[in-house]
GULUMDREN-534252 format. One line per 10 residues: their letters; for each residue z, x, y of N, C-alpha, C, O, CB. Coordinates in nm, 3 decimals. Atoms other than C-alpha are relative to their C-alpha. Last residue first. Glycine has a CB too. Example, Ala and Ser with C-alpha at 12.3 -4.5 7.8 and 13.67 -1.06 7.14 Angstrom:
// residues 2
sa	-0.006,-0.082,-0.119,0.714,1.367,-0.106,0.073,-0.077,0.109,0.090,-0.026,0.220,-0.142,0.041,0.046; 0.000,0.089,-0.119,0.780,1.230,-0.450,0.000,0.090,0.120,0.066,0.194,0.118,0.125,-0.099,0.003
***
This chain:
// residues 194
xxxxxxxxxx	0.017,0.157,-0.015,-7.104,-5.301,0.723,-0.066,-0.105,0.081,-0.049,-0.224,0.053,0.090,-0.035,0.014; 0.129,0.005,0.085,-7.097,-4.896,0.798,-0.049,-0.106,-0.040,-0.172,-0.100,-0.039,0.006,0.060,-0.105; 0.124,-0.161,0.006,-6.847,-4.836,1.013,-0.069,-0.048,-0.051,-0.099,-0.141,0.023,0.018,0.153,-0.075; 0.064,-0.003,-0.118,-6.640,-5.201,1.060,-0.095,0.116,0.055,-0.160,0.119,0.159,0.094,-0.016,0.078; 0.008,0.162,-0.050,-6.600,-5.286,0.673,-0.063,0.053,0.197,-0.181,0.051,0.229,0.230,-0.113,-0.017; 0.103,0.027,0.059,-6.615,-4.906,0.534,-0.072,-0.162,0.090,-0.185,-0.188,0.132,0.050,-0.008,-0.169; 0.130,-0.054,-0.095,-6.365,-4.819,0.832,-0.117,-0.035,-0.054,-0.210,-0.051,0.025,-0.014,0.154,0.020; 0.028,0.050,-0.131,-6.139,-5.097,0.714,-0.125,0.059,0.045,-0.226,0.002,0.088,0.110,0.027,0.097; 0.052,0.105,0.025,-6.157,-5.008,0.325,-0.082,-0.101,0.166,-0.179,-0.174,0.185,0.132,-0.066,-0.083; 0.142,-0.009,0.052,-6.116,-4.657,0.419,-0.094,-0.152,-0.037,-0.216,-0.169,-0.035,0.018,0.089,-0.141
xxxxxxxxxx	0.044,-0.026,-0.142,-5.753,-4.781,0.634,-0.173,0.030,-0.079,-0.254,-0.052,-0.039,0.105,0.162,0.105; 0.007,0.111,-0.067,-5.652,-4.985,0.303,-0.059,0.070,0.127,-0.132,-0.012,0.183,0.137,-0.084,0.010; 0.097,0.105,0.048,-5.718,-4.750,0.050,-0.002,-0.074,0.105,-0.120,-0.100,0.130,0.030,-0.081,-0.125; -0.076,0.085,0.093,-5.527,-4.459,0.240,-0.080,-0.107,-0.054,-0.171,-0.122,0.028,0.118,-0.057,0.064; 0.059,0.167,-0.054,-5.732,-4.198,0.450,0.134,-0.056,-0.139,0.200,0.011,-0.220,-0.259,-0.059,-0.043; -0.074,0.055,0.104,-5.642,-3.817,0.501,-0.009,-0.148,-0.009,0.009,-0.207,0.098,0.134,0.040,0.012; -0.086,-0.034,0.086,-5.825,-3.715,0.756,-0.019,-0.031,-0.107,-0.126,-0.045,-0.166,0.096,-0.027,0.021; -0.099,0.036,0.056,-6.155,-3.919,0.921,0.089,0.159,-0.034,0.023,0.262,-0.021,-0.051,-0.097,-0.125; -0.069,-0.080,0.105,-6.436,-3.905,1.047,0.128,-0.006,0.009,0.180,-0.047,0.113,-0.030,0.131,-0.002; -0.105,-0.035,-0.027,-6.703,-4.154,1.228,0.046,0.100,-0.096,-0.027,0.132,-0.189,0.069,-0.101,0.016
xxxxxxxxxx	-0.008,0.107,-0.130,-7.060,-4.247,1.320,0.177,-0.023,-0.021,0.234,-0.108,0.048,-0.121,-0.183,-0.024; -0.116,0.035,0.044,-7.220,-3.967,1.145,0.081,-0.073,0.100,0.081,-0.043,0.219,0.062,0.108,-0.046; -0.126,-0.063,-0.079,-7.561,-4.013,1.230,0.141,-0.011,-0.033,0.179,-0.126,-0.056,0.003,-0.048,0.123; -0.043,-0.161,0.003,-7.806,-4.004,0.939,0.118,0.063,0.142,0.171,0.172,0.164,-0.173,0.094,0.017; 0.090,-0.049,-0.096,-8.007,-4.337,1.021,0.059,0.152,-0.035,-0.015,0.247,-0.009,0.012,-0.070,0.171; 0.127,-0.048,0.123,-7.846,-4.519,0.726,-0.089,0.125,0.055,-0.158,0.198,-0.015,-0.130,-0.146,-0.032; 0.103,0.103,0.010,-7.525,-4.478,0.908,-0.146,0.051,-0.115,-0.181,0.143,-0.189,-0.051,-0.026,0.174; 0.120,-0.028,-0.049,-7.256,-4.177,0.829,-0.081,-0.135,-0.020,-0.073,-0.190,-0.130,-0.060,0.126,-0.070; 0.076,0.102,0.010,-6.881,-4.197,0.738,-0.166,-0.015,0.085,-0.161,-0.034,0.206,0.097,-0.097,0.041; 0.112,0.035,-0.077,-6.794,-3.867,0.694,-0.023,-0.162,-0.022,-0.055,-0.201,-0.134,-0.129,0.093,-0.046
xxxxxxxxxx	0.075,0.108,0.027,-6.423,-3.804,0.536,-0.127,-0.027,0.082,-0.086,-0.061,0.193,0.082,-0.104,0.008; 0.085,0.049,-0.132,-6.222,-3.462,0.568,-0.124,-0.087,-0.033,-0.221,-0.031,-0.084,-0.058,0.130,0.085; 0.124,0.065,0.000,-5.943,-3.351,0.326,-0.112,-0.069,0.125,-0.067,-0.123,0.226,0.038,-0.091,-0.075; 0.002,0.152,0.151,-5.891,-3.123,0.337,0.098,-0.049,-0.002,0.208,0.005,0.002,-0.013,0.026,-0.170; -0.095,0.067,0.050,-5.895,-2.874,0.702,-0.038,-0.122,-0.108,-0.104,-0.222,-0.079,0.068,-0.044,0.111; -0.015,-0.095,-0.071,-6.175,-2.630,0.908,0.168,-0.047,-0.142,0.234,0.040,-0.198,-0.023,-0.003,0.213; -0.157,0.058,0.059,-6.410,-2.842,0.844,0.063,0.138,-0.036,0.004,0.238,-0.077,-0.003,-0.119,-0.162; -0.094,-0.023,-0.021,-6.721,-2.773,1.099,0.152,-0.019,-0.043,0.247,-0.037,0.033,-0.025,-0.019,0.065; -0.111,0.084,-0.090,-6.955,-2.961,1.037,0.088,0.018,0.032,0.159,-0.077,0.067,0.042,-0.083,-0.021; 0.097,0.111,-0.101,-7.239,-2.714,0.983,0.104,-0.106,0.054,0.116,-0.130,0.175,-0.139,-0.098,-0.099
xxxxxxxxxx	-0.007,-0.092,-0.112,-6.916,-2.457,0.816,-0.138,-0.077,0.142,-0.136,-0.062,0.264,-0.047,0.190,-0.083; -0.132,-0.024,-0.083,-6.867,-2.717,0.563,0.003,0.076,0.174,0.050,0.038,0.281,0.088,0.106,-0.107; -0.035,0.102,-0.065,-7.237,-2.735,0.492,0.117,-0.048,0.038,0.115,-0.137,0.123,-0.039,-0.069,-0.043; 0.095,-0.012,-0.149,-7.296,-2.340,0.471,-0.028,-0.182,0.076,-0.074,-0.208,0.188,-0.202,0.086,-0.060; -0.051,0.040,-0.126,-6.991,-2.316,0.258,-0.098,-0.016,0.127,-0.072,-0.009,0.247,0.101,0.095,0.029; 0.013,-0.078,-0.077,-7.112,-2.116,-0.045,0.032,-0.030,0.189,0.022,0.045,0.286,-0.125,0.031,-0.046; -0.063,-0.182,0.044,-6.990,-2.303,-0.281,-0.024,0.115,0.102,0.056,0.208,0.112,-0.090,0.072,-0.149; 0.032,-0.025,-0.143,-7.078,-2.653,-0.101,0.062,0.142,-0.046,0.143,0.206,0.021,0.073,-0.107,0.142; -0.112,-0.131,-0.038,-7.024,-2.829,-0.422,-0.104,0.079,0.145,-0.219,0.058,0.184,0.026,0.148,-0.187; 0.085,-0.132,-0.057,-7.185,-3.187,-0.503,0.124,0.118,0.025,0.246,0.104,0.025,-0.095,-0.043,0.172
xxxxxxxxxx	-0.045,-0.138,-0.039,-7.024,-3.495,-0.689,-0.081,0.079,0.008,-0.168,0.086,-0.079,0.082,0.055,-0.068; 0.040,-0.123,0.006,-7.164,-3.845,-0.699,0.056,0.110,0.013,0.087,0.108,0.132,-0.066,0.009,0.057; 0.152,-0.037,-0.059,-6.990,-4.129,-0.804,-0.031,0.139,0.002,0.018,0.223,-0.073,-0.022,-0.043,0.148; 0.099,0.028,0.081,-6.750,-4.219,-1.095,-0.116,0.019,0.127,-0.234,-0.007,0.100,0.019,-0.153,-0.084; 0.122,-0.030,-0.095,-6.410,-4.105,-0.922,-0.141,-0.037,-0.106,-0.120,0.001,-0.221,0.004,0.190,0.060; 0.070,0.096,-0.019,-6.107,-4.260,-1.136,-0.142,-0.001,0.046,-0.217,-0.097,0.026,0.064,-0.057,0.065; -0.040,0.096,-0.085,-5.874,-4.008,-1.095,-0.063,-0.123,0.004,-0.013,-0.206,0.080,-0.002,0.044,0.111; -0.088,0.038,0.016,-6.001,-3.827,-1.401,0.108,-0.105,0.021,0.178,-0.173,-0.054,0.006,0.055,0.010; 0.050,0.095,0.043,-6.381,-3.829,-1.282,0.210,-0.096,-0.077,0.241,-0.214,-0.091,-0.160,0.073,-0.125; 0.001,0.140,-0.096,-6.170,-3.621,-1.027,-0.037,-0.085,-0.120,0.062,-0.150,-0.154,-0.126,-0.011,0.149
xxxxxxxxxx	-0.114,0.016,-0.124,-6.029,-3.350,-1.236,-0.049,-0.158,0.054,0.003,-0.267,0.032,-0.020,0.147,0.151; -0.126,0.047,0.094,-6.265,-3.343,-1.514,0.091,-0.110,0.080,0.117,-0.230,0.078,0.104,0.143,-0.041; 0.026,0.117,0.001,-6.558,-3.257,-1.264,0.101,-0.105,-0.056,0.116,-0.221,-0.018,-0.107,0.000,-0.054; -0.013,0.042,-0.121,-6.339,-2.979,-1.101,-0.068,-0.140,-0.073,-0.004,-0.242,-0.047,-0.072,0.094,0.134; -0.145,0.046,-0.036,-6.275,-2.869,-1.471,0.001,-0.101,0.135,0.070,-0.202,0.133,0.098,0.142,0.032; -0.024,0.130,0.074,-6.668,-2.880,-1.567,0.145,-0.059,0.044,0.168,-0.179,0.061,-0.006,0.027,-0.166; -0.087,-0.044,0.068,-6.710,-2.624,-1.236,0.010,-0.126,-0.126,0.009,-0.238,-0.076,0.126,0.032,0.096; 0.022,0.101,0.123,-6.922,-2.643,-0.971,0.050,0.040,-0.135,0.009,0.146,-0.182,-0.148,-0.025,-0.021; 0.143,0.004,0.079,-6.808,-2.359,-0.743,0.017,-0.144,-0.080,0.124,-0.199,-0.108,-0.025,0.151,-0.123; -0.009,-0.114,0.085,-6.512,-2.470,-0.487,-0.148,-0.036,-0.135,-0.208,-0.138,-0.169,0.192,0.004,-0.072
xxxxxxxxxx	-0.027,-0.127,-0.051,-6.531,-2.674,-0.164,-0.007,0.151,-0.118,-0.022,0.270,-0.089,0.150,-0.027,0.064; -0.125,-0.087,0.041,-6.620,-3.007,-0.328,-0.051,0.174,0.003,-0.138,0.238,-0.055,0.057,-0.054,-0.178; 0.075,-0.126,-0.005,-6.845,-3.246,-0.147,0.137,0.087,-0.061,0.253,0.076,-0.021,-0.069,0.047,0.175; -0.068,-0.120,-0.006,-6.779,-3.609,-0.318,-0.029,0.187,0.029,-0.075,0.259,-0.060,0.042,-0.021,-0.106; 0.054,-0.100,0.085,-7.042,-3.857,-0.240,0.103,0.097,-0.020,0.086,0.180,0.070,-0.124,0.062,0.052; -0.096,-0.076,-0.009,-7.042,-4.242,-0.200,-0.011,0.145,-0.036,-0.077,0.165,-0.138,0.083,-0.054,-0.063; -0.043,-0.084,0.130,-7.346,-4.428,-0.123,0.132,0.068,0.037,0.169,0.085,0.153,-0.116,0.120,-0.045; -0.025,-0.116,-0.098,-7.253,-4.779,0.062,-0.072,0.103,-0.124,-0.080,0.069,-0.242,0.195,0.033,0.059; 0.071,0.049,-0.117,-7.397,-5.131,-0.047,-0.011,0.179,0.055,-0.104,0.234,0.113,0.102,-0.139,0.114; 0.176,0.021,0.033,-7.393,-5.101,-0.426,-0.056,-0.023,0.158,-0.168,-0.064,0.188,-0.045,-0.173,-0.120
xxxxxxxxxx	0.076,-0.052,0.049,-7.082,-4.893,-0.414,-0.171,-0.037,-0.047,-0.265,0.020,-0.102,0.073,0.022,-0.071; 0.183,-0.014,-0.110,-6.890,-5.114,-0.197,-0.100,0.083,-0.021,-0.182,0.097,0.069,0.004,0.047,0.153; -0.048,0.166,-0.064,-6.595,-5.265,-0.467,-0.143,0.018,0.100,-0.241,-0.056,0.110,0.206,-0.023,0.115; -0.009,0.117,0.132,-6.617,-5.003,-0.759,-0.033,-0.101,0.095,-0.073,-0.206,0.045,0.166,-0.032,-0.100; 0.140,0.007,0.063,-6.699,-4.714,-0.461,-0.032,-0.102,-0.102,-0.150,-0.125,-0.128,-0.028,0.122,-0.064; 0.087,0.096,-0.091,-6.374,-4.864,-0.275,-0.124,0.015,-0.049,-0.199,-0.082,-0.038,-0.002,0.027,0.155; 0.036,0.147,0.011,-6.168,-4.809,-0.588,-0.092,-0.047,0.086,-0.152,-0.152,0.061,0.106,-0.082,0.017; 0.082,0.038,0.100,-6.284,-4.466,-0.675,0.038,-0.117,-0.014,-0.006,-0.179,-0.111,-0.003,0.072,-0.113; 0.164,-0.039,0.055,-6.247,-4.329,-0.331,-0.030,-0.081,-0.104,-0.129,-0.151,-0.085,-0.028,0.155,-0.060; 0.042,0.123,-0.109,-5.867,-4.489,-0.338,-0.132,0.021,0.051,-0.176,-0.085,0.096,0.098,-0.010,0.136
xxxxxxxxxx	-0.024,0.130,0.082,-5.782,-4.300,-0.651,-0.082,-0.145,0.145,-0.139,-0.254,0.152,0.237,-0.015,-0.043; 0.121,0.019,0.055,-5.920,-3.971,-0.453,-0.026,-0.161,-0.083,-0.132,-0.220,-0.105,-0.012,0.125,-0.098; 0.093,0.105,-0.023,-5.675,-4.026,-0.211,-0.114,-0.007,-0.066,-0.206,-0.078,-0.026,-0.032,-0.004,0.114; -0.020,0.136,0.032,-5.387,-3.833,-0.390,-0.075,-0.122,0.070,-0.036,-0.238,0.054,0.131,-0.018,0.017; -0.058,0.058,0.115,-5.529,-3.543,-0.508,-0.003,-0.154,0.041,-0.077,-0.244,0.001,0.151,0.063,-0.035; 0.116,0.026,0.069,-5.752,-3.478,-0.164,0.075,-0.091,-0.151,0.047,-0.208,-0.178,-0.094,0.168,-0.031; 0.023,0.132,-0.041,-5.376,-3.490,0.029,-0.118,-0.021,-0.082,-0.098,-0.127,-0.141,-0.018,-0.026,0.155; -0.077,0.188,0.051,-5.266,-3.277,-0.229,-0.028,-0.078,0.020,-0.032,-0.173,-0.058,0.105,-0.063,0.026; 0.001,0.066,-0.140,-5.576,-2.991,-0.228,0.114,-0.155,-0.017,0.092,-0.264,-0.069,-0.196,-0.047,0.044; -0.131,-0.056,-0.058,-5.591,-2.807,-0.557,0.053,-0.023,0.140,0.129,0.058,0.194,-0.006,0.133,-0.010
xxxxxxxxxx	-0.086,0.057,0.133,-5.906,-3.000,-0.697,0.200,0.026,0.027,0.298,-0.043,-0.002,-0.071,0.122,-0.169; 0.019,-0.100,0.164,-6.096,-2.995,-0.410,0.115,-0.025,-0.067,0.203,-0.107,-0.043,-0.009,0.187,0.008; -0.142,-0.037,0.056,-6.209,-3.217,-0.102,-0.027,0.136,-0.121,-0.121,0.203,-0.163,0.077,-0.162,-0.085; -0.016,-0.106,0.059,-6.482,-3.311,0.142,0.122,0.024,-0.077,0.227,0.004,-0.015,-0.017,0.083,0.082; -0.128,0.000,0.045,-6.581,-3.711,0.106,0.030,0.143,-0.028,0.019,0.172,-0.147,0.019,-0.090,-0.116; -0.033,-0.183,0.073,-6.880,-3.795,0.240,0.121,0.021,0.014,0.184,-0.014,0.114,-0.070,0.145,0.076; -0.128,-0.041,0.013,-6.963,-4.188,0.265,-0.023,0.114,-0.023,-0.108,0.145,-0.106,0.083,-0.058,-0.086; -0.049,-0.117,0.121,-7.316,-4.318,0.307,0.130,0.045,0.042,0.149,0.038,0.164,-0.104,0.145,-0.016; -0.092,0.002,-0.029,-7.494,-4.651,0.461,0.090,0.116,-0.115,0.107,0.103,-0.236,0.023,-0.140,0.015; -0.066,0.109,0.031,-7.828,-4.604,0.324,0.119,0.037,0.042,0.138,0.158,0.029,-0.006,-0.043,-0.130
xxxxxxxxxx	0.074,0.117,0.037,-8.103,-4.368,0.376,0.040,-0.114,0.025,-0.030,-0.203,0.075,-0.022,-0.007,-0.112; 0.032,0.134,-0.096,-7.962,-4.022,0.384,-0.101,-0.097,-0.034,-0.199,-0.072,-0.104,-0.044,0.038,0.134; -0.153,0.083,0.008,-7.827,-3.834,0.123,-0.023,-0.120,0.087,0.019,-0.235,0.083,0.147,0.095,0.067; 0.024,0.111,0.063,-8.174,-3.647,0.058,0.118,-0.184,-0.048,0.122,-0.283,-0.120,-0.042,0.085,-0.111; 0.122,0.139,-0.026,-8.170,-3.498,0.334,0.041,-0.100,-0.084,0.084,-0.211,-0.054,-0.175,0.029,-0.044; -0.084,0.134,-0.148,-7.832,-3.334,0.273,-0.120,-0.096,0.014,-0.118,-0.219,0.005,0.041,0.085,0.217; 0.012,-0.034,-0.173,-8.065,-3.073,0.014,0.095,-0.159,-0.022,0.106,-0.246,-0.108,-0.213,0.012,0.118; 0.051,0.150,-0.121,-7.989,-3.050,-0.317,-0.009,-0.004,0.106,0.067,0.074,0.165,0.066,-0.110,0.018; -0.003,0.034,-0.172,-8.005,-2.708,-0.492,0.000,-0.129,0.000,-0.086,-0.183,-0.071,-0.128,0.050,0.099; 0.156,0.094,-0.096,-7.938,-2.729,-0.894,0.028,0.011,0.141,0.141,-0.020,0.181,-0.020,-0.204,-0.027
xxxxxxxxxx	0.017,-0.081,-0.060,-7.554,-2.528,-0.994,-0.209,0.010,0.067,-0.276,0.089,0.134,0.075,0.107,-0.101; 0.029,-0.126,0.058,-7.518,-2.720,-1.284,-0.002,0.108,0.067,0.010,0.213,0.004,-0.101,0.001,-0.051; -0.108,-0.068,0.103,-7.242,-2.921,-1.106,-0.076,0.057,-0.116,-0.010,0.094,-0.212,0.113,-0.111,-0.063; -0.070,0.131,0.116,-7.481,-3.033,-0.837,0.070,0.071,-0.089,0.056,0.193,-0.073,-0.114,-0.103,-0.100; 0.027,0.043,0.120,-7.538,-2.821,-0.547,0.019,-0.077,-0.122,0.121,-0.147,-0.117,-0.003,0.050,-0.019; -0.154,-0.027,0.085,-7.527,-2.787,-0.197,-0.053,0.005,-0.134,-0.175,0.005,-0.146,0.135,-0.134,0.010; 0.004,-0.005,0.126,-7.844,-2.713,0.066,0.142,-0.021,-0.071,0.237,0.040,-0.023,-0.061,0.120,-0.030; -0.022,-0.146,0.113,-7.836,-2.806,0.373,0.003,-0.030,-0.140,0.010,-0.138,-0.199,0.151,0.082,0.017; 0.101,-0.050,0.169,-7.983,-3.045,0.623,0.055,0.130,-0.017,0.046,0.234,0.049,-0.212,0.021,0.006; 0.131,-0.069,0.016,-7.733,-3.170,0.895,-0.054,0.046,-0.127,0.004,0.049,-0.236,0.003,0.107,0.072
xxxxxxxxxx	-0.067,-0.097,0.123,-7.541,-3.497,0.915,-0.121,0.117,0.035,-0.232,0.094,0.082,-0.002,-0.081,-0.202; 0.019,0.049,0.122,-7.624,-3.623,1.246,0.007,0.107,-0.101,0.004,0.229,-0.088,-0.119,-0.070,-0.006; 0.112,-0.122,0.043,-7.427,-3.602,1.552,-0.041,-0.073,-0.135,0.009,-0.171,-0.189,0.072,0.186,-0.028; 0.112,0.010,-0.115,-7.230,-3.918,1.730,-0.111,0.141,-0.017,-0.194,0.179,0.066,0.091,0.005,0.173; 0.039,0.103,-0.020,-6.903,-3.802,1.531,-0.139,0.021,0.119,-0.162,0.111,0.200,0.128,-0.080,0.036; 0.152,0.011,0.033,-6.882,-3.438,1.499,-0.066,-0.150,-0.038,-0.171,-0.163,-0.100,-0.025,0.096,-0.128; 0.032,0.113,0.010,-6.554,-3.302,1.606,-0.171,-0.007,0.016,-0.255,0.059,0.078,0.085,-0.073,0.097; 0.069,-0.001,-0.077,-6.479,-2.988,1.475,-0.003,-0.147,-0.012,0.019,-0.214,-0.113,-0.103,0.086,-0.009; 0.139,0.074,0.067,-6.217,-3.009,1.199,-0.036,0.002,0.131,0.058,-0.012,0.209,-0.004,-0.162,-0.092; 0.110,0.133,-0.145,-5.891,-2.828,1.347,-0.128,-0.031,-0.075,-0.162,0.066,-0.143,-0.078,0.096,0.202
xxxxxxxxxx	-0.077,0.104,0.040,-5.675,-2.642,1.045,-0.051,-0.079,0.095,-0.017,-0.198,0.091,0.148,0.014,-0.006; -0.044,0.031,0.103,-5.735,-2.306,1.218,0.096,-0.144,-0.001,0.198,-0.177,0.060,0.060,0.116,-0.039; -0.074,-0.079,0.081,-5.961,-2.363,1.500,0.117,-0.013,-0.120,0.144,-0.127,-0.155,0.041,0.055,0.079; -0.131,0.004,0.059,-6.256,-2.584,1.582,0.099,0.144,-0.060,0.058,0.227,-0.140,-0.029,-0.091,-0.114; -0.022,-0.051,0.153,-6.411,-2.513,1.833,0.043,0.004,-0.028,0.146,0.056,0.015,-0.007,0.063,-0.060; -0.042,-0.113,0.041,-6.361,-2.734,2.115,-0.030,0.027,-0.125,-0.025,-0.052,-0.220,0.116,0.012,0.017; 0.019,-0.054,0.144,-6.562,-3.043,2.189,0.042,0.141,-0.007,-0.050,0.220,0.015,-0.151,-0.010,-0.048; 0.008,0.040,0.098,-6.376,-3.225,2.463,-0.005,0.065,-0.171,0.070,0.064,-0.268,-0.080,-0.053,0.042; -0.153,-0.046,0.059,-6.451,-2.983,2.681,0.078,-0.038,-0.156,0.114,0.031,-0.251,0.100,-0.064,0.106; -0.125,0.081,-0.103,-6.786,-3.153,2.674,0.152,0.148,-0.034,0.187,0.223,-0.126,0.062,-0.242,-0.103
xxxxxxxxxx	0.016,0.070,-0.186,-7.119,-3.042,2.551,0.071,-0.060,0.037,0.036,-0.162,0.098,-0.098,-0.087,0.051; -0.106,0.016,-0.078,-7.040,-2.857,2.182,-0.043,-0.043,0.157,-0.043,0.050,0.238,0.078,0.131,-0.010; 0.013,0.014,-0.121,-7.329,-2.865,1.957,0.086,-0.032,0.074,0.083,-0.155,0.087,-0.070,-0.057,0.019; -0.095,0.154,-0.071,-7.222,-2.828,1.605,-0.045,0.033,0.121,-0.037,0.156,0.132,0.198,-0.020,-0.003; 0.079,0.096,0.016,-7.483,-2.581,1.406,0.054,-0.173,0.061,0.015,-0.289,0.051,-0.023,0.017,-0.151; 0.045,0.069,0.133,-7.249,-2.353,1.314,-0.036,-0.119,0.002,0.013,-0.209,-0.066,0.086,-0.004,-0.094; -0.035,-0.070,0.099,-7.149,-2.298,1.684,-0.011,-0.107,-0.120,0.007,-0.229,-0.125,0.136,0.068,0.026; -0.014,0.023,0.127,-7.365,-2.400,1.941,0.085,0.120,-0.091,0.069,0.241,-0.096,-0.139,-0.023,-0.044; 0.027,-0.107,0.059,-7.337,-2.430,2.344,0.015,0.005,-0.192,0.112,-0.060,-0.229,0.094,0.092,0.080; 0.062,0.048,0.136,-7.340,-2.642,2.592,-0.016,0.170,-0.050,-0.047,0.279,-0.002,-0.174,-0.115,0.015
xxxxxxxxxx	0.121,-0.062,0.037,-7.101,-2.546,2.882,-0.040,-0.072,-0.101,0.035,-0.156,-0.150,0.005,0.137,-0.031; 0.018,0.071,-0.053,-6.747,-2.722,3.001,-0.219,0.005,-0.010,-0.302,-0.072,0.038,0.105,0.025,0.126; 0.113,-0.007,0.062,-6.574,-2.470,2.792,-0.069,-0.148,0.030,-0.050,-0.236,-0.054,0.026,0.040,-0.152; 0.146,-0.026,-0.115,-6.307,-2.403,3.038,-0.117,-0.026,-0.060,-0.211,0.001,0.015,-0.027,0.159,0.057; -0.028,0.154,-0.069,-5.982,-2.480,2.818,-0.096,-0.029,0.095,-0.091,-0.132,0.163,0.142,-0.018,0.079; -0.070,0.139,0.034,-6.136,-2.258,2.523,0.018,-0.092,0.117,-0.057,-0.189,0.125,0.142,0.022,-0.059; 0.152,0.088,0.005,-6.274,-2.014,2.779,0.008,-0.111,-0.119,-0.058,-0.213,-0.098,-0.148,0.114,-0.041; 0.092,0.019,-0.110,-5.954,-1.948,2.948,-0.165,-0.055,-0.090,-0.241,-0.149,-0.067,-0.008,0.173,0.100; -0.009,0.075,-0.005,-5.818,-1.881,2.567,-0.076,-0.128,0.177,-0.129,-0.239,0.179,0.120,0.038,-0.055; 0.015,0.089,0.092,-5.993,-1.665,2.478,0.010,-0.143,0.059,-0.077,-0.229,0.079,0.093,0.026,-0.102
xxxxxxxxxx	0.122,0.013,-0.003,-6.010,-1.451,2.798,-0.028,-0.115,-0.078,-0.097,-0.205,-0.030,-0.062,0.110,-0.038; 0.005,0.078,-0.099,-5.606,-1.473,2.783,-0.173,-0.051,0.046,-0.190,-0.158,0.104,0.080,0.082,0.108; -0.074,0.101,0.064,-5.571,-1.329,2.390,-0.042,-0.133,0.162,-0.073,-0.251,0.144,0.209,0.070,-0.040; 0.055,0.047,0.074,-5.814,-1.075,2.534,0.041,-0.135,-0.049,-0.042,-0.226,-0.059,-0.009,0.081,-0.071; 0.081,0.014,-0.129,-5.595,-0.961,2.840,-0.139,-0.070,-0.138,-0.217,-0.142,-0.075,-0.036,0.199,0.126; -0.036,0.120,-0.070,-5.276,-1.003,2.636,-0.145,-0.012,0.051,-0.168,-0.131,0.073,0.130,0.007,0.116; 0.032,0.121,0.088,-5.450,-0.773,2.336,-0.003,-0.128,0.118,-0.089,-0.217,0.122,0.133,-0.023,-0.135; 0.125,0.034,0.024,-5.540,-0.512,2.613,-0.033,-0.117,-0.094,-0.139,-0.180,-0.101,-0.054,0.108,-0.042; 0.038,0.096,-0.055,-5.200,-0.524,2.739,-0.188,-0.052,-0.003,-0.253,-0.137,0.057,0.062,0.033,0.125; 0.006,0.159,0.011,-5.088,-0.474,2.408,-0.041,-0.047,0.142,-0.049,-0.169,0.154,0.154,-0.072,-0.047
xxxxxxxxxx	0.031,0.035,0.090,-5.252,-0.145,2.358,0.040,-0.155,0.036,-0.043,-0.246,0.039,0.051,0.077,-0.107; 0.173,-0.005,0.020,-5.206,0.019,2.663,-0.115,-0.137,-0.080,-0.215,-0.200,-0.045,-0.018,0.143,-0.109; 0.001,0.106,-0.112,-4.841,-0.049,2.646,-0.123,-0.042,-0.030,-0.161,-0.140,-0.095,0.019,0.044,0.156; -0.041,0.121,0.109,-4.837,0.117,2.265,-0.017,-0.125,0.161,-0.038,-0.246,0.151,0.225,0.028,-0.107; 0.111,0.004,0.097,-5.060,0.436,2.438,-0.038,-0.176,-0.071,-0.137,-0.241,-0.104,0.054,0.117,-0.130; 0.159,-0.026,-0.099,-4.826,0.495,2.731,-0.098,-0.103,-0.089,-0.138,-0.212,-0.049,-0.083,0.210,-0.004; -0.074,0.036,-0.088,-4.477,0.451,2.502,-0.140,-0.057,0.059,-0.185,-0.168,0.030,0.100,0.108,0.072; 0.052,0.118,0.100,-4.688,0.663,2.250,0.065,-0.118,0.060,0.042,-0.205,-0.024,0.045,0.018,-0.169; 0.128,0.019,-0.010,-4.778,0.920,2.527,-0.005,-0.118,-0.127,-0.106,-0.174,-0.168,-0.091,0.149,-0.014; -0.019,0.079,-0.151,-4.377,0.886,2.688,-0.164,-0.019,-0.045,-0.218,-0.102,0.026,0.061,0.104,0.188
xxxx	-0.034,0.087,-0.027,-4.260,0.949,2.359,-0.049,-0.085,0.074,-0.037,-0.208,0.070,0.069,0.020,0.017; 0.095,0.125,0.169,-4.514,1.246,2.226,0.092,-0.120,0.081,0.011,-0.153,0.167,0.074,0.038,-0.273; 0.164,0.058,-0.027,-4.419,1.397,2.595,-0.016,-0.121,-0.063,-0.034,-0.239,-0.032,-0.124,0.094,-0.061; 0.007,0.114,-0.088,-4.027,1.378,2.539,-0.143,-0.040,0.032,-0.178,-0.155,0.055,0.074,0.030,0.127
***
């Protein structure tokens, strides 16, 4: 009867130490009324919760930040050099549905506002000839980068693909997006960045 009553004892123990953690969490989730940074997102409202699974941080009214990705040899580029001109970022990957099926509507609005906007595809997995396959497939003819190591995913916090930046010339991202359809990307291109 001991061993019972000390794993009985032991197994309480145990979960009320998860409840009392699980409740800390969350208390400072609905309390986070502080400034404070994670991966490079600045959180100063409630508002801005970290993102958790399948949540994209919000990151409108910030500016893109400088990192490194690479091009499909596996070349550094820095983010700097993205800015300038009214720019689109587009995170996806090849095995992603919603990414599948809006990429066709990427490679009509770059045909239609590609000399005003840049467009750029960031893709989540190494640089790869297949990943280029894949999209140029759909139609995509602008830029593609990879974020293989995730240190500009994890700056904006995407958490969920697909996830759209629309960013000014100035480098602030001035909205984001889901999952988009030709006709809602066509809008935000027209009243974001236009």
């Amino acid at each position: 009867m001991t061993v019972n009553k000390r794993l009985l004892f032991g197994s309480l123990a145990v979960a009320a130490a998860l409840v009392a953690g699980v409740s800390v969490a969350a208390a400072t989730r609905d309390d986070n009324t502080g400034t404070g940074t994670v991966d490079d997102v600045t959180l100063t409202s409630s508002n801005d919760l970290v993102p958790s699974i399948g949540t994209n941080a919000k990151v409108t009214g910030r500016s893109l930040p400088t990192v490194n990705v690479e091009t499909v040899n596996g070349d550094a580029f820095t983010t700097a050099d993205l800015v300038g001109r009214p720019l689109i970022i587009n995170f996806w990957y090849s095995t992603c549905a919603p990414c599948k099926k809006e990429l066709p509507a990427f490679a009509q609005a770059h045909a239609k506002f590609g000399d005003r906007v840049r467009f750029v595809g960031i893709d989540s997995l190494p640089p790869s000839a297949q990943e280029e396959a894949f999209a140029r497939d759909k139609g995509v003819q602008y830029e593609l980068l990879y974020d293989t190591d995730g240190k500009l995913s994890s700056a904006i916090g995407v958490a969920a693909w697909p996830q759209t930046l629309f960013i000014n010339a100035q480098g602030t991202i001035v909205e984001q997006t889901g999952e988009l359809t030709a006709d809602k990307l066509e809008e935000l291109i027209r009243t974001k960045l236009l």
